[in-house]
C-alpha positions as CSV (number, residue, x, y, z in Angstrom):
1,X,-0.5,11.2,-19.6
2,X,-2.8,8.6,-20.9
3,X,-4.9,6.5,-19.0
4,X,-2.7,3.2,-19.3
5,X,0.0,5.1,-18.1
6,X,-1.4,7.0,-15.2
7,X,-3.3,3.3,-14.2
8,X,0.2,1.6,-14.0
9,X,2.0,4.2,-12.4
10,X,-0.2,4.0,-9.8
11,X,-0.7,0.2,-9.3
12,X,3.3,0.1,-8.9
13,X,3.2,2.6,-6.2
14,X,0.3,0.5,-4.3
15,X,2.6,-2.7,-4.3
16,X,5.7,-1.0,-4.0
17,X,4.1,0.9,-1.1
18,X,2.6,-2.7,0.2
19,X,5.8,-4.5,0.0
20,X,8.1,-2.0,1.6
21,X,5.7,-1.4,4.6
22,X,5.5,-5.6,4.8
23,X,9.1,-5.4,4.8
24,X,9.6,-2.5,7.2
25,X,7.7,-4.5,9.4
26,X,9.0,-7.8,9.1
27,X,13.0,-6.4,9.0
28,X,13.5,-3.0,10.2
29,X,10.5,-2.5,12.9
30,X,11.9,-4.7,15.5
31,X,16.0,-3.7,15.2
32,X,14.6,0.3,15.9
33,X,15.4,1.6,19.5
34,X,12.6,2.2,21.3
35,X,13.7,4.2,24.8
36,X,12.9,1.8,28.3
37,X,9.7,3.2,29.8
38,X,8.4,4.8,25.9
39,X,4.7,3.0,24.9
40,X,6.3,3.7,21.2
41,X,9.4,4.6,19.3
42,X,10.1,6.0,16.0
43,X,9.7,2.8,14.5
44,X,5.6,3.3,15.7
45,X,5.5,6.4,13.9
46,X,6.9,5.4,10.5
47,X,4.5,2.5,10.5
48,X,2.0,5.0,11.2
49,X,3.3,7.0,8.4
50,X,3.7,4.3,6.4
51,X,0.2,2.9,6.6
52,X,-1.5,6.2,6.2
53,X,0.4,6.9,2.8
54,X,-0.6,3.6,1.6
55,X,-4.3,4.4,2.4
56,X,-3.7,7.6,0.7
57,X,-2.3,5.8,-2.5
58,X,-5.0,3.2,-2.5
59,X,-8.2,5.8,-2.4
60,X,-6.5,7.8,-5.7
61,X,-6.0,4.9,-6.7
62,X,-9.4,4.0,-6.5
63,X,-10.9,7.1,-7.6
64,X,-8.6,7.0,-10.8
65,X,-10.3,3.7,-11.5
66,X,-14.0,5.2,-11.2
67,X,-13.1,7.7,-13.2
68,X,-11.0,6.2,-16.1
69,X,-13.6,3.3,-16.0
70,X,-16.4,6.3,-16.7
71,X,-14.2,8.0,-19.5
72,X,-12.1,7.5,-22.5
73,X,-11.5,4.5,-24.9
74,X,-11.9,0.5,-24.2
75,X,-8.0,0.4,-23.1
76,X,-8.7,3.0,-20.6
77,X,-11.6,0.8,-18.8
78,X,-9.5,-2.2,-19.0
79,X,-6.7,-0.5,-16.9
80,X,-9.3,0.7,-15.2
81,X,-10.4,-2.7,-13.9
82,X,-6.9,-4.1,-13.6
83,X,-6.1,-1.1,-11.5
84,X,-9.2,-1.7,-9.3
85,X,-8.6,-5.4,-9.0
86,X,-4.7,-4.5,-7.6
87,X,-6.5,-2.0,-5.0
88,X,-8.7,-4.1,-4.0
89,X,-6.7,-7.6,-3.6
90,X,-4.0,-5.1,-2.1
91,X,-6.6,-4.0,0.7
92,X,-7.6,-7.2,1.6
93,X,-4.2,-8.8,2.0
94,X,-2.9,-6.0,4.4
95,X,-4.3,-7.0,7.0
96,X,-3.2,-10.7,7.5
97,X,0.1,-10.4,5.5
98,X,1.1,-7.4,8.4
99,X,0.0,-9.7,11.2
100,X,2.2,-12.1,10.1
101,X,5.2,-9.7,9.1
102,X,4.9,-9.1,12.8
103,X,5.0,-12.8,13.6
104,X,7.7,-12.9,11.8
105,X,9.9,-10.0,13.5
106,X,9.6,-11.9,16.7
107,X,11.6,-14.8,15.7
């Protein structure tokens, strides 16, 4: 798998990953049972889930920036830096885009 390739698998799974866990919380989080008396529900736990797989995605993701940034042709550090600039706009709008997901569940 080339470099391209490999870069833009990857920068699809981060925003797929970011939008679905924006969505779970926005839609899905609040409709999920959570049993009287519980301090969290399975809803807690997928978020959980949800936001450790993302973390996981974004550090390869990282990491296969570094490293197709260090090797290969000029295409390769191009989708290097595209790659990087998706991980890194992607970790800084997580935070405020999930508070107000949660906002947003509320109403």
């Amino acid at each position: 798998m080339t470099g391209i390739k490999v870069a833009r698998l990857l920068s699809v799974s981060c925003i797929a990953l970011f939008a679905f866990g924006l969505f779970f919380r926005a839609v899905i989080y609040s409709r999920m049972y959570i049993a009287p008396g519980d301090p969290y529900g399975i809803s807690d736990i997928i978020e959980f889930l949800l936001g450790w797989l993302l973390i996981g995605v974004l550090g390869v993701s990282a990491i296969t920036a570094i490293i197709l940034g260090i090797k290969g042709p000029r295409s390769n550090r191009v989708a290097a830096a595209w790659l990087a600039g998706i991980v890194i706009i992607t970790a800084l709008l997580f935070a405020p885009l999930h508070t107000l997901a949660a906002k947003f569940s509320s109403w």
